[in-house]
Every structure is written in C-alpha cells, then in structure tokens.
C-alpha positions, 0 to 999 in steps of 0.5 A: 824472529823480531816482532813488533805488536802496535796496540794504539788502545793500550788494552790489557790482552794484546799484551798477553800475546806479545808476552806468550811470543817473547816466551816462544823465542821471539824477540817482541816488542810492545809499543802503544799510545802514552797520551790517552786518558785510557792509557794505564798510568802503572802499565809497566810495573805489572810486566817483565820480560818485554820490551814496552815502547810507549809512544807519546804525543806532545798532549793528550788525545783530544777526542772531541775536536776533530781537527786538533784531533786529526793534527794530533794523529798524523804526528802519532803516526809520524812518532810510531813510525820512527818507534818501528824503524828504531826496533827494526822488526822482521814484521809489524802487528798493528791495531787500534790505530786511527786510519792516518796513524796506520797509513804512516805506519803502512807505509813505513813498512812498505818503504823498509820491506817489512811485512804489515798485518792489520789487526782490524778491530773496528770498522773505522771508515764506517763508524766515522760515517755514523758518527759524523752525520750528528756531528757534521750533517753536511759534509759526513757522506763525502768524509765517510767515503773518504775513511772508507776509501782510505781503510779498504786500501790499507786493508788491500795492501796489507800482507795480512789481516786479522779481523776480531770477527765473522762479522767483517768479512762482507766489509773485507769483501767489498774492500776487495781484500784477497781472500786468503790473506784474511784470518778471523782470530777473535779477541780475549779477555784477561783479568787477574786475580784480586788481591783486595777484597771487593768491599775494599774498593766499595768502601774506597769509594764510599757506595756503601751497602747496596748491590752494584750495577757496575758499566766500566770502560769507553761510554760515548753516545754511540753507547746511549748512556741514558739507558744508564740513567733511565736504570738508576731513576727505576731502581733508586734505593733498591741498588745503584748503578756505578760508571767508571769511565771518562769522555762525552758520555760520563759527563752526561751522565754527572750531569743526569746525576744533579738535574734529576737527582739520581742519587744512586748513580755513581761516576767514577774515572778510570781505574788503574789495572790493580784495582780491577779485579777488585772492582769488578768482583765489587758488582752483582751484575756487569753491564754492556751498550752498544746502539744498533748502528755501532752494531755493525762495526763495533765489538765491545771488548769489555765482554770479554774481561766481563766473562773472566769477572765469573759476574752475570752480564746485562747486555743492550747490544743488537742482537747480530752483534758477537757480543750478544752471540757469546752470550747467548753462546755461554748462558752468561747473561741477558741480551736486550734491544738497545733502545729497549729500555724497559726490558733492559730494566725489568732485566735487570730487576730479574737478576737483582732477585735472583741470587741462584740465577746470578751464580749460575750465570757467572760459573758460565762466564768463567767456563766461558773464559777458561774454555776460549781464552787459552793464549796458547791457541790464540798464539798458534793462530797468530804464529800461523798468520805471521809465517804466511805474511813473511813468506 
C-alpha cells in the first residue's frame, strides 16, 4: 500500500512509524514543513530507506503576525496538496497541520478519492481562542467559533481520526464525530544514543561545572516562561538553569537575563538532532510548562523524548493533564501547579539534593519508554486504523 504520513512539525517520532511501515512492505512517503525555524536543518542525513518530501514555503513561518501567517498557511496547504497528488498515495496521515493547511489538504483527497486520517494532536480551534483573547480581545470569540467550526467539520468528514488522548474525546463528541472512526494511539518518544560525551556539549557552550536544569523545545507564553526566571533568580549560584529554544518566549527570557541579572540562566537556539542526546544526558533534572488553560487542549510532547533521556522530569502541568498522568504513572518526577511557583522551586531544590532520588526517577523514565514506546505495537495500531479508513 502507497502511504503518505504529513507531519507539519517535522517531529522526530512520526518518522519512526513511516519508517516501521516502509520496513512492512508499505510504499510510504514523509513529507513535512521545510520552512519552520524548528525544522531540523540535517534531517535527511539520519535516514534511508524513506522517501522525504520536504514541503517549503517561499519564507520561513512567521508565527507572531497573524495575518502574514495566515497567507503563509493557505500557500502550504496549496503546496502539500500538490506534494500528495505527486505521491499519488492509497491514503493520507496528516498532523500538525494549521487548520487551512489541513482543509486543502482534505479536500484534495476528497476530490481524488483518497481516504484521509487526521492525526489530532492538538485542539486547534480551542487553543486559538485562548490564545486570541490577549491578542485580540474584541474579535477572539467569533474567530474562536470560526476555527472550532472549521476543526469539527474536517474532523467529521475525515475517514479516521487518531487522537494522541483520552482527553479529546468529549471534543470529538461535541464536534459530533462517529464514534467508531475514532481511535486513541498515544504519542512516543524517540531518542538516540549519544555518541558525545554530555560534558562535550556542556563544555561547547561554556556552562561550565554546575548541575543543569535544562527546558528544551517550544516556549510561548502559554508555557509562562517566568517560572523559568523565577527558578534561576532562587537558585543562582547553586545550578543553572539552561533554555534551548527560539520564539516569544526565549526572547523574554534573554531579555530577563540582562535586566535582572540572572547570570545563571542560559538561552540557547535549537539544536540539530545529533547533538540531543548529548544535551539531554548534559542535565540533572528535565523541565516541562504548560498553563492551566493550554491544559485542556495541549499535550507536551517533549515528556515523551524526556522519558527516554532516563533524567528525573520537573513538570508544572495541570494536574488532568496526560503529561502529569504519565508521571505520576511511571515515578519519573515531580508534578506541580502551574502557577505555583514556589513549589516548582522547592521541587526542584529536592532533586538537586537528592542524587539517589534522581537516579531512581530516570531508571523509571527509561522502564517507562521501553515498556510504552515499542513501535512495533504502535504500528499494529495504525496498521488497524489504516485498513478500516480504506475499507
């Protein structure tokens, strides 16, 4: 079977499965967005055996101007939509997508009598209205209505949905999505040995001796980067807080460097795919943030990649959240309040004095991956919901 898998975000697991598929017999390609600031500039040199189909824009994603931004979506839609016609698939996995990428890519399918499953990872039309109401007081309701309005339609006429959680189903039911094409297959973590030393890629970017409290990946102000801040102002000489990240977020946080003198906060930009294990195995305690509203239709990811890194994790997440469940689950870390600052710190300070309870927490993240991650199950699943979307 020809399958294409569509992952906007460039993330490193989707491309495990495409890869496990191909290895099956399938003929699978992987196509994604070449024109974020996320996008892994040495993403092809890791892999063989795949058919990559980079998808680029004629500049990068601008994610802070709403209406360039919305110009820049509709011609990646148009773009992926040629890339599919091209591959000429027997079906079509798509996630990440902004909603007017994922309507074109819909009905391009449609059109061509190709069976579409939406790989739901995110509650768009509800994020966009938290989102919107800092950004655009007045006019966040009706555009809210109108992403919502536009999500449960693409979700209604899909042939399948996958969604990453339990979570979503009450969504799913309100958008009045049948039942029986829903299918709940979590997200995985994936991540590589590392053939560095962690004090290599310490000492590359000069942070010296002190432990390492280390936040990697996507940081809007949906994350509240000022816990971050808050952190690196308690702990000061004791250990240092390191960011690798780029966007709203990062920049608030270099510019928290300088006004208070936050000598042990370190921002970083993102780092290519070989230089993450290293990085990782580089920290003493992984960090995770998430505000309570993102809570409701936002997972993180990066807990999952966390849990292979067999680090303790430090989580401000609401408590309802996946992410806070799986580590409850697993005994991998600690869960705090979002906006519970203190406790966050004095978290923090407890695994920073404890050696034992950090080494205990990463066996259990790692016991944690290896039991839950096996993308030979995960394919089954997806095998499963490819056959009954072409039947």
């Amino acid at each position: 079977m020809r399958i294409l898998i569509h992952d906007f975000g460039a993330y490193a697991f989707p491309i495990t499965l495409s890869q496990t598929l191909q290895n099956r017999g399938h003929e699978v390609a992987h196509a994604y967005c070449d024109s974020l600031v996320t996008t892994p500039h040495n993403v092809h040199e890791s892999i063989s055996n795949l058919t990559l189909l980079p998808i680029r824009t004629a500049q990068t994603f601008n994610k802070y101007n709403l209406i360039r931004r919305w110009g820049q979506e509709r011609e990646y839609g148009h773009l992926a939509a040629k890339v599919i016609l091209g591959f000429n698939p027997d079906i079509v996995i798509s996630a990440n997508a902004p909603l007017s990428a994922q309507d074109r890519i819909l009905r391009t399918c449609k059109r061509n009598e190709i069976p579409f499953v939406f790989w739901l990872q995110d509650l768009i039309g509800l994020a966009a209205s938290k989102v919107l109401k800092s950004k655009l007081p007045l006019l966040a309701s009706a555009i809210g209505r109108y992403f919502q309005s536009m999500e449960g339609r693409l979700l209604r006429e899909s042939d399948a949905v996958v969604a990453i959680t339990e979570d979503f189903r009450p969504a799913l039911r309100e958008f009045k999505v049948a039942p029986d094409r829903c299918h709940v297959i979590e997200n995985w973590g994936v991540l590589e040995k590392s053939i560095n030393e962690p004090e290599t890629w310490a000492r590359l970017h000069n942070l010296g001796d002190r432990p390492i409290l280390l936040y990697t990946g996507t940081l809007s102000m949906k994350h509240n980067p000022a816990i971050l801040a808050h952190l690196a102002q308690k702990l000061r000489e004791r250990a240092q807080v390191v960011v690798v990240s780029q966007g709203a977020g990062a920049t608030w946080l270099s510019q928290a460097v300088e006004t208070r003198n936050l000598i042990n906060l370190v921002v970083l930009p993102y780092q290519e795919p070989d230089q993450l294990p290293a990085m990782y195995a580089s920290a003493e305690v992984l960090l995770v943030l998430l505000t309570e509203d993102a809570g409701q239709f936002s997972v993180p990811s990066k807990i999952l990649t966390y849990l292979c890194a067999k680090r303790p994790i430090l989580a401000a997440v609401p408590a309802e959240n996946l992410a806070a469940r799986i580590l409850e689950a697993s005994g991998a870390g600690f869960v705090t309040a979002p906006n519970d600052h203190a406790d966050f710190i004095r978290k923090a300070e407890i695994l920073l004095d404890a050696t034992e309870l950090r080494h205990t927490m990463g066996e259990r993240a790692e016991a944690w991956a290896t039991k839950n991650f096996e993308i030979g199950q995960i394919t089954d699943q997806f095998e499963r919901v490819i056959r009954q979307a072409c039947a």
